[in-house]
Every structure is written in C-alpha cells, then in structure tokens.
KOLBAMAR-143903 format. One record per atom (N, C-alpha, C): x, y, z; atom name. Coordinates in steps of 0.2 Angstrom, whole numbers, plus 5000, padded with zeros to 4 digits. Example, Ala and Ser with C-alpha at 12.3 -4.5 7.8 and 13.67 -1.06 7.14 Angstrom:
residues 2
- X, Y, Z, atome
- 5066, 4972, 5039, N
- 5062, 4978, 5039, CA
- 5066, 4984, 5039, C
- 5064, 4989, 5035, N
- 5068, 4995, 5036, CA
- 5064, 5000, 5039, C
END
This chain:
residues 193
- X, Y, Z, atome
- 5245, 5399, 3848, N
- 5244, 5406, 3848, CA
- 5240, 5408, 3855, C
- 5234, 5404, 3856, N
- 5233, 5405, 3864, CA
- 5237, 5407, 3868, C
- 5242, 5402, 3869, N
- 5247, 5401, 3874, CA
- 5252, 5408, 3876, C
- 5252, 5409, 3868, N
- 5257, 5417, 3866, CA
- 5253, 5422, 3871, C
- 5248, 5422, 3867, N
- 5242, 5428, 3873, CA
- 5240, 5429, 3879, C
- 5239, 5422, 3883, N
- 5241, 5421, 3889, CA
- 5248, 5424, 3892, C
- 5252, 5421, 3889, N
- 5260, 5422, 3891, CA
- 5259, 5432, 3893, C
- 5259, 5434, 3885, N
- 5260, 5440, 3885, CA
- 5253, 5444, 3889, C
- 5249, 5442, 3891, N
- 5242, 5446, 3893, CA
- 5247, 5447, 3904, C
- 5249, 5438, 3906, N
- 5251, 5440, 3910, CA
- 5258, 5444, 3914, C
- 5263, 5444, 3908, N
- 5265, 5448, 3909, CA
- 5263, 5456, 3909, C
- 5260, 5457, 3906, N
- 5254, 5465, 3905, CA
- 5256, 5466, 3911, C
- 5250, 5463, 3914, N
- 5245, 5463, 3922, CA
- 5253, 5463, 3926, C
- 5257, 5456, 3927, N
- 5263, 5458, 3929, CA
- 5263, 5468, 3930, C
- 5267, 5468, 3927, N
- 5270, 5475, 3925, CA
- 5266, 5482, 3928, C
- 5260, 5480, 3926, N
- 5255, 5487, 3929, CA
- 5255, 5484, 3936, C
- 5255, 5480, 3939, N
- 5255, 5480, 3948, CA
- 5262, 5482, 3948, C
- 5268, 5480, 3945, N
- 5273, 5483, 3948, CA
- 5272, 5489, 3945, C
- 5269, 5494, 3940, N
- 5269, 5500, 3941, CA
- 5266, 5505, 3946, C
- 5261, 5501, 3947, N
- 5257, 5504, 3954, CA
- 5259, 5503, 3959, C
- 5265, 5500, 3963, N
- 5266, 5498, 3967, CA
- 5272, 5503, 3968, C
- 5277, 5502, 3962, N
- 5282, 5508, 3963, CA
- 5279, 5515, 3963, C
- 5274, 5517, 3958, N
- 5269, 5525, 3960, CA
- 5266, 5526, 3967, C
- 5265, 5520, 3970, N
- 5264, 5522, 3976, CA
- 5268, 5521, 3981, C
- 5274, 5520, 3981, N
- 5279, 5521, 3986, CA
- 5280, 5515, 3990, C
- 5280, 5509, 3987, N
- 5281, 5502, 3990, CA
- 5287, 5500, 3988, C
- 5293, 5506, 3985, N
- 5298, 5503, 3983, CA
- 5304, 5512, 3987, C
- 5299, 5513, 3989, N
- 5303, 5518, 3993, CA
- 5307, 5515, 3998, C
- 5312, 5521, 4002, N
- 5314, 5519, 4007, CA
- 5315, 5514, 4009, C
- 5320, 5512, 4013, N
- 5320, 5503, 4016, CA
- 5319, 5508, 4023, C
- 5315, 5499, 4024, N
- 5312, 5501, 4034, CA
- 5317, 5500, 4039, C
- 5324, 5500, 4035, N
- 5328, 5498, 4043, CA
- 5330, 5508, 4043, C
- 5328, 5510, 4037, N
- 5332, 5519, 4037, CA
- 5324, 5522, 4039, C
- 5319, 5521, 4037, N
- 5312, 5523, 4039, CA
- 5312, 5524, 4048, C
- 5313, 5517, 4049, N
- 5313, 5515, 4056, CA
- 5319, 5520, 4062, C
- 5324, 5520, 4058, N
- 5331, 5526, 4059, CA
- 5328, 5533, 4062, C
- 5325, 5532, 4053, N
- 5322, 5542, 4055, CA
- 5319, 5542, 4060, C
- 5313, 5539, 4061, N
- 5308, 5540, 4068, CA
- 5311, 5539, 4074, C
- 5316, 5537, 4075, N
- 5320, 5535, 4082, CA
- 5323, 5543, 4082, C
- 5328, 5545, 4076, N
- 5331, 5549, 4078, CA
- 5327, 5558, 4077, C
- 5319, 5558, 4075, N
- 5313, 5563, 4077, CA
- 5311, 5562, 4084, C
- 5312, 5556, 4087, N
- 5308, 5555, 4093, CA
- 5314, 5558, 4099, C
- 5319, 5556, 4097, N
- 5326, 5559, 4100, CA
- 5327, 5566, 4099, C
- 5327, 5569, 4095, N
- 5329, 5576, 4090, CA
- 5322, 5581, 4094, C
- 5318, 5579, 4094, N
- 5311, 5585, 4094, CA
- 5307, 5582, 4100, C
- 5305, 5589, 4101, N
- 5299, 5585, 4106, CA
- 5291, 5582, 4105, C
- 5288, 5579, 4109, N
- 5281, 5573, 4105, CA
- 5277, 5580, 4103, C
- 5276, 5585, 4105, N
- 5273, 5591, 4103, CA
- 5274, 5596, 4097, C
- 5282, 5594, 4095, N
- 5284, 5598, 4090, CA
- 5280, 5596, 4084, C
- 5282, 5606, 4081, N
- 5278, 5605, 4074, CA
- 5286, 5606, 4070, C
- 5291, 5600, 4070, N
- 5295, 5600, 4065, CA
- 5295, 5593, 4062, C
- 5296, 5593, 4056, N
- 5296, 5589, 4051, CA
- 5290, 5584, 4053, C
- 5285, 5588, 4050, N
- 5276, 5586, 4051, CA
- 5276, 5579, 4046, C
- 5279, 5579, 4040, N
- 5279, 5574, 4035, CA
- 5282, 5567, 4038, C
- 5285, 5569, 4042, N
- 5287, 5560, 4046, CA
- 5285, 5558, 4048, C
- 5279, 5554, 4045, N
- 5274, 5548, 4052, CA
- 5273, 5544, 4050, C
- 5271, 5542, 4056, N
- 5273, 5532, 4054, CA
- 5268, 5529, 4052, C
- 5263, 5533, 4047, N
- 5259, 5533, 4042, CA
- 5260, 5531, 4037, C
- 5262, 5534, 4035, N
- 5269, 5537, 4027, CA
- 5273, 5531, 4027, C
- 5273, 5528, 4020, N
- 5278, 5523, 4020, CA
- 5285, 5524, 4017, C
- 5283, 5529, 4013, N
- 5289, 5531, 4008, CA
- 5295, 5537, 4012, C
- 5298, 5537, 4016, N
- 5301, 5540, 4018, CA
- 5305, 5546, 4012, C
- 5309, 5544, 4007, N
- 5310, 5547, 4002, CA
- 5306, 5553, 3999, C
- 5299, 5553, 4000, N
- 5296, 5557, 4000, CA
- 5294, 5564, 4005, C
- 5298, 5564, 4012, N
- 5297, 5566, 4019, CA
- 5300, 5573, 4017, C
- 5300, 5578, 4018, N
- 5306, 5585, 4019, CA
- 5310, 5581, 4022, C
- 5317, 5584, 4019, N
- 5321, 5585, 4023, CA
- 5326, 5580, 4019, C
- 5323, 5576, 4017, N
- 5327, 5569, 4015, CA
- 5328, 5566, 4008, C
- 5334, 5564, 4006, N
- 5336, 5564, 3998, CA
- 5338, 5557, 3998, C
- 5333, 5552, 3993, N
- 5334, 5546, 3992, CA
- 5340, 5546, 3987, C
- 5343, 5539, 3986, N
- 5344, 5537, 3978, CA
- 5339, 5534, 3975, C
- 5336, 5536, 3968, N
- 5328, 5534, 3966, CA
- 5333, 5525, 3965, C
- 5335, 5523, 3962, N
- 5336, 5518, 3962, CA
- 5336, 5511, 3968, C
- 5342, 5512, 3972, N
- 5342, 5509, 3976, CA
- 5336, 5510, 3985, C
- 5334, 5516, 3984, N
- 5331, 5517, 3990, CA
- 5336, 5521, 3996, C
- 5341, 5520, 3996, N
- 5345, 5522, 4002, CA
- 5343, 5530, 4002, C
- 5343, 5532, 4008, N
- 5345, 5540, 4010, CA
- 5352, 5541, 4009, C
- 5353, 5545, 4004, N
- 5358, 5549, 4004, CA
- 5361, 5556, 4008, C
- 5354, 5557, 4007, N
- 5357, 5567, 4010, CA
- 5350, 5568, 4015, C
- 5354, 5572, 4020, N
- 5348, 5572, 4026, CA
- 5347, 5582, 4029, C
- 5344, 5586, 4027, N
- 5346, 5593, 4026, CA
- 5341, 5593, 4032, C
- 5346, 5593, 4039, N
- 5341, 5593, 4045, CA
- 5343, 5602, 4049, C
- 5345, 5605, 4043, N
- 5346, 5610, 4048, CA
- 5340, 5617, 4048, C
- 5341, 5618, 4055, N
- 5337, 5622, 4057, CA
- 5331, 5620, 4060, C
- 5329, 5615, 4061, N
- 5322, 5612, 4061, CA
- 5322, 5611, 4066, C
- 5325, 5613, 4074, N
- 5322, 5612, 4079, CA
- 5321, 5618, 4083, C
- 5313, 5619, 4085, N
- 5312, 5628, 4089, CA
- 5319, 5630, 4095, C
- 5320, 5637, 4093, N
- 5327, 5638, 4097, CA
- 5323, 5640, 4103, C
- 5318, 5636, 4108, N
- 5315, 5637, 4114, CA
- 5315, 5632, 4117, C
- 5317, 5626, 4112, N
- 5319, 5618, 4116, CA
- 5326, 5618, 4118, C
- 5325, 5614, 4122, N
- 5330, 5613, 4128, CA
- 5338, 5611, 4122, C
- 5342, 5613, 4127, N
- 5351, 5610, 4122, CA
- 5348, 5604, 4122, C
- 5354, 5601, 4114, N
- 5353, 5595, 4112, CA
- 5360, 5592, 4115, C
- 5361, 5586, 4116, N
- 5369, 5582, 4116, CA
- 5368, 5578, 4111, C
- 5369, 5576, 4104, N
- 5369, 5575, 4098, CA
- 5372, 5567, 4100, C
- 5367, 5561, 4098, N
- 5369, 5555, 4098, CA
- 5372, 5557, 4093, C
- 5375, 5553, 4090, N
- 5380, 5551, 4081, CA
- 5378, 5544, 4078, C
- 5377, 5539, 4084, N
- 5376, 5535, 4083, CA
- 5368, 5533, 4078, C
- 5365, 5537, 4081, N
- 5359, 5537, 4078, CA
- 5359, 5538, 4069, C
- 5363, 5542, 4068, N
- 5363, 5542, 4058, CA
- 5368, 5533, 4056, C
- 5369, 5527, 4060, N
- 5372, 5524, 4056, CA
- 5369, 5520, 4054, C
- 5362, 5519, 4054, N
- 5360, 5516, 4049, CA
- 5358, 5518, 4041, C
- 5360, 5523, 4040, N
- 5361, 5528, 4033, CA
- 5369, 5525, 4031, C
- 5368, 5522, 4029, N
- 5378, 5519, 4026, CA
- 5379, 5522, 4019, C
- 5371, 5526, 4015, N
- 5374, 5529, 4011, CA
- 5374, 5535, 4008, C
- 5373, 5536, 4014, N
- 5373, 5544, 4017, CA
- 5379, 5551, 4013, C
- 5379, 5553, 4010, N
- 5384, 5557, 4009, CA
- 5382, 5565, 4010, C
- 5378, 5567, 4012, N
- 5378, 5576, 4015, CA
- 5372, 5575, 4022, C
- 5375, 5578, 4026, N
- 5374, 5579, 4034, CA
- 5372, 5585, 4037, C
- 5366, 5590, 4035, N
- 5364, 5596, 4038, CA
- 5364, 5597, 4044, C
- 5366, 5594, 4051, N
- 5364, 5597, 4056, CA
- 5365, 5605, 4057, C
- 5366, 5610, 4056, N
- 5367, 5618, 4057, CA
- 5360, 5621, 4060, C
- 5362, 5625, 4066, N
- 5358, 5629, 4069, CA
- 5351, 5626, 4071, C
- 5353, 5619, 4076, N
- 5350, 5618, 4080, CA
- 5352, 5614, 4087, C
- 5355, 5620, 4090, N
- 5355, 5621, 4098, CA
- 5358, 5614, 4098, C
- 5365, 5613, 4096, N
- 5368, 5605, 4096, CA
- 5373, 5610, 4102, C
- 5375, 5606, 4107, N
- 5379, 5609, 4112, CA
- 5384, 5602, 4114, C
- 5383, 5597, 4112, N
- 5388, 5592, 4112, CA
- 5385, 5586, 4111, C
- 5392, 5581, 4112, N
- 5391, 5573, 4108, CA
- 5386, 5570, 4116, C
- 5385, 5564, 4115, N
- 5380, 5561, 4119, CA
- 5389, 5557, 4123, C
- 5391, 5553, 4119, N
- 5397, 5550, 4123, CA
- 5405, 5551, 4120, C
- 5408, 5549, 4126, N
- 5416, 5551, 4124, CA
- 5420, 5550, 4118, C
- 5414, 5547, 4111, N
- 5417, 5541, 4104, CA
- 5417, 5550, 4101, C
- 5413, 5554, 4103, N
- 5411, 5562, 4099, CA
- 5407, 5557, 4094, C
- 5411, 5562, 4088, N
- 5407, 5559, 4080, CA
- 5411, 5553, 4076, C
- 5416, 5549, 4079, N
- 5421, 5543, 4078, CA
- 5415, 5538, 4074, C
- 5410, 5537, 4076, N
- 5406, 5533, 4075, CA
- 5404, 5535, 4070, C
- 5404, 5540, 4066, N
- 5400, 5545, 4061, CA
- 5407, 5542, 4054, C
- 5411, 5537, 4060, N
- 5415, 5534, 4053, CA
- 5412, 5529, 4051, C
- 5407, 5527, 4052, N
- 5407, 5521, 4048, CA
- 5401, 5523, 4043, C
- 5402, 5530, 4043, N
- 5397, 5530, 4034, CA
- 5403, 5532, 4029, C
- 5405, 5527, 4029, N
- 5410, 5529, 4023, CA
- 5409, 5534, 4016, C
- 5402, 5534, 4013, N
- 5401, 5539, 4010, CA
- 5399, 5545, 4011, C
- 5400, 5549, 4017, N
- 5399, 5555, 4020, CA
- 5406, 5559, 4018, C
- 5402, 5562, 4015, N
- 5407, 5567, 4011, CA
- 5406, 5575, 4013, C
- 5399, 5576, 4015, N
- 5400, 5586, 4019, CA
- 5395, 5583, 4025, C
- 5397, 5585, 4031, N
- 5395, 5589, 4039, CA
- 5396, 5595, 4040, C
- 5389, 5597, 4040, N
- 5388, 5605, 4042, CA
- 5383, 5603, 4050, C
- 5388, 5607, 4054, N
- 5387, 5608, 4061, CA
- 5387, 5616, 4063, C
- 5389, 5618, 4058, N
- 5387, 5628, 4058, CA
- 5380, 5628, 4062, C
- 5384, 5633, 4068, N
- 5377, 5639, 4068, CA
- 5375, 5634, 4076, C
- 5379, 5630, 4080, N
- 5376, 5626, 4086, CA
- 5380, 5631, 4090, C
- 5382, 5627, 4096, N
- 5385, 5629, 4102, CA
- 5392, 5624, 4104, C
- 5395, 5620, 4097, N
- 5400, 5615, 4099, CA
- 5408, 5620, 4100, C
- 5409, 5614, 4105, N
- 5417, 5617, 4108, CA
- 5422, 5614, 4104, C
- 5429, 5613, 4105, N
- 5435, 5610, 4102, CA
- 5434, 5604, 4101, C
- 5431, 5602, 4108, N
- 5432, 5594, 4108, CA
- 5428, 5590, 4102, C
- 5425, 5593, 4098, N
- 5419, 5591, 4091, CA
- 5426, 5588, 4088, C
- 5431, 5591, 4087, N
- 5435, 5591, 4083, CA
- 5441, 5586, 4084, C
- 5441, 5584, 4090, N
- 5445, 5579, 4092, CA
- 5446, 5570, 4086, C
- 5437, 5571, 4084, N
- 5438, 5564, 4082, CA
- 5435, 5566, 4073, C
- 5440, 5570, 4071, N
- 5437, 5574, 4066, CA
- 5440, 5568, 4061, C
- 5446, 5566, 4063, N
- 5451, 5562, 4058, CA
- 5450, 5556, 4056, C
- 5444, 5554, 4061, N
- 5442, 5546, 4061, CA
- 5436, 5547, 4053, C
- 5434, 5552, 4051, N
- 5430, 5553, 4046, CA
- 5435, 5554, 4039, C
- 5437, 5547, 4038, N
- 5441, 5548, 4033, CA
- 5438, 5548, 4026, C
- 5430, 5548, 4024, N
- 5427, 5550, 4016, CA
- 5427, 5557, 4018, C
- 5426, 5561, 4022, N
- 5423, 5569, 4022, CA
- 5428, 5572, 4020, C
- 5424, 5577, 4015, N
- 5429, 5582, 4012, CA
- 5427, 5589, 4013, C
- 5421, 5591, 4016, N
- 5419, 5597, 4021, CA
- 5416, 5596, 4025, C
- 5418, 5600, 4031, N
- 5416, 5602, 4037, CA
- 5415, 5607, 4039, C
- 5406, 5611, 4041, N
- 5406, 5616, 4041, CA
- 5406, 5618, 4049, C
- 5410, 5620, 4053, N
- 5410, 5620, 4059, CA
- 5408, 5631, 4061, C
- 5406, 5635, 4058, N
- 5406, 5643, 4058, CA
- 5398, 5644, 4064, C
- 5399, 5649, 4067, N
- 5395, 5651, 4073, CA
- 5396, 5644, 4077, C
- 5402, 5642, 4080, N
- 5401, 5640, 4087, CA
- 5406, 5641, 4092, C
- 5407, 5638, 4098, N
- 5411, 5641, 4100, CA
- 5419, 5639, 4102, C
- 5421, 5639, 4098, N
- 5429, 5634, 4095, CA
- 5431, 5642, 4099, C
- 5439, 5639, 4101, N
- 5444, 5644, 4103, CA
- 5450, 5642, 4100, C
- 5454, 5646, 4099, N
- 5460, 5646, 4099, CA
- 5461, 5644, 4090, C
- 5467, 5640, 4090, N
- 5467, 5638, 4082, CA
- 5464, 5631, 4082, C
- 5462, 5629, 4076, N
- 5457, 5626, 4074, CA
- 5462, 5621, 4069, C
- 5463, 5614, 4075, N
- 5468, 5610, 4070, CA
- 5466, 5603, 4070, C
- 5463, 5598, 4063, N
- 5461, 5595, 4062, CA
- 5467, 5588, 4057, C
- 5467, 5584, 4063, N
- 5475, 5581, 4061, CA
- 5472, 5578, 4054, C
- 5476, 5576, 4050, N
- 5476, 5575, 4043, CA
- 5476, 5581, 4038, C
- 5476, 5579, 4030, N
- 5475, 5584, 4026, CA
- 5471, 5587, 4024, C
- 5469, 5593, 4031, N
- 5464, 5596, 4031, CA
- 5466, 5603, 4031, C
- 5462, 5609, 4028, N
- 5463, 5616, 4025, CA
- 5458, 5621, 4032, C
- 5458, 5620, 4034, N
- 5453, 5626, 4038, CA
- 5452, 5636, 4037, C
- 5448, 5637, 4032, N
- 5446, 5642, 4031, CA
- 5443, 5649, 4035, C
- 5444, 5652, 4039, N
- 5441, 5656, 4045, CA
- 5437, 5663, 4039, C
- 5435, 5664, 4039, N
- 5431, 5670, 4036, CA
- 5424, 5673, 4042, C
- 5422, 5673, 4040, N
- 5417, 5673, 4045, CA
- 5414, 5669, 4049, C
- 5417, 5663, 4048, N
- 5414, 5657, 4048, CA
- 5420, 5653, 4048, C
- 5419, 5645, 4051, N
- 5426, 5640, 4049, CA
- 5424, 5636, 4045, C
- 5426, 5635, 4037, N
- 5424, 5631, 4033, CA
- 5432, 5625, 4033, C
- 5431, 5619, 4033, N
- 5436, 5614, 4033, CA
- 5437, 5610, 4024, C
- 5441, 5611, 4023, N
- 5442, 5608, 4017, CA
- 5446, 5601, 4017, C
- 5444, 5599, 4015, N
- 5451, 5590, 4014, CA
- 5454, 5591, 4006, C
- 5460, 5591, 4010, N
- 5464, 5592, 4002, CA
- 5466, 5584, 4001, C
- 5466, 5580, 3997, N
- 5467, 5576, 3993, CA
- 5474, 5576, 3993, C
- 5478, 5570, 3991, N
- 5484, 5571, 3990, CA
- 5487, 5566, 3982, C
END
C-alpha cells in the first residue's frame, strides 16, 4: 500500500510540473521558428520600429506574439498575418522569401501593404515552394511588378493568391490551374482538377 501511494503521489507531482510548464509556455513554439521570426523582424523593420512590440527575445512562447497562429498541439506556426505592420515612411522593402522557410507548416501568408517592391534574388518566391502547406498569399496592396508572377507555378499547395493594388500590367497569366479574378483588385484562384 506504501508503495501504491508513493507510485501515485509521484506521478501527482509529475503532472502538475508538466502543467505549469505547459501554462507557462515551455511547450510553445519551437526555437528553430522563434529564432526565424527574430531574423525576419530584424530584416523586415527597422531597430527603432514600434511594429510588432510583442516579439522579443524575452518572450519564449512565440505563439503567444501578434501576428502569429500556432498549431496548439504540435507548436508549429501555421499562419503569419504580417500585413500592414511596417510604417509607410520606411524605406522599399526587396522581400527575401527565403526567410519564411523554416515555417514548413505554415498555411496562410499576410504580407499586404507593406512597401514590398521586389524579391531579394532571381529564385522570386520559387523558394516559397518548399512549404508545402501554404495554401493563401496575400501580397495585396505592395508595389510588385509581373515578374512576382513568374515563379507563381512553383507553388504547387496554394490555392489563393492575393496579388490587388500593385502594379502588374497587361494580362495577368499564371501557368497552371489558375483562375485570376480582376475586380477591383486580382484575386487568383487554383482550380483543382
């Protein structure tokens, strides 16, 4: 009977450190997606910006930041709603891509309306194929030209693309099973087959 009590007293104790450890955010985010964000605010903003005040390298739980949508389970960032969050008095941006891939399970992508005026190198957003579960990019509301669109195709999980307020000319053609909506704006649809 001892033994029983023992057994069970320590499992108890077990459990309540693992519940305080999960309530305080030790089971947050992984540090290789924490350590991502911080590269890509350090790049994205300037040291003086007052955007995304919640990300410091204080803060362990990223999932808890603005801006950012974990899976509760796994920890991964799924969804990143970066749009608008850089003052329109900072300099154009040339938008690495490279930077979101250690997000692999990323499925929604806000960059809109912040002063995105191009890719960093000649891949464009080709690199933005290896999140496989990127399923919406919104680039609404920047400064990107046609050539955004060049490597549209390599992005074979996305099934919307918000490309509206930039400045695309001519007809808007996206090789594969893609639908392009013009309204006020270009919304891109992927039809499935």
């Amino acid at each position: 009977k001892t033994s029983l009590t023992m057994n069970w007293t320590f499992w108890f104790w077990v459990s309540m450190v693992l519940v305080q450890f999960h309530d305080n955010g030790c089971f947050g985010c992984l540090e290789e997606e924490r350590n991502a964000l911080l590269e890509f605010k350090a790049s994205f903003y300037t040291q003086d910006s007052l955007s995304l005040p919640s990300w410091d390298d204080q803060e362990s739980d990223c999932c808890q930041w603005e801006s950012v949508d974990c899976d509760e389970k796994t920890g991964h960032i799924t969804k990143l709603y970066l749009n608008n969050s850089r003052d329109s008095s900072m300099e154009d941006l040339y938008l690495n891509a490279s930077l979101f891939l250690p997000f692999e399970e990323l499925t929604v992508l806000n960059l809109s309306s912040n002063s995105i005026y191009g890719l960093v190198d000649d891949d464009g957003l080709v690199r933005l194929s290896k999140l496989k579960k990127l399923q919406l990019l919104d680039l609404s509301n920047n400064s990107l030209d046609n050539s955004v669109l060049a490597s549209m195709h390599a992005l074979t999980s996305l099934k919307t693309l918000v490309l509206g307020s930039n400045i695309l000319e001519g007809s808007i053609h996206i090789q594969g099973e893609w639908k392009c909506i013009l309204l006020f704006f270009v919304y891109c649809i992927k039809f499935l087959l």
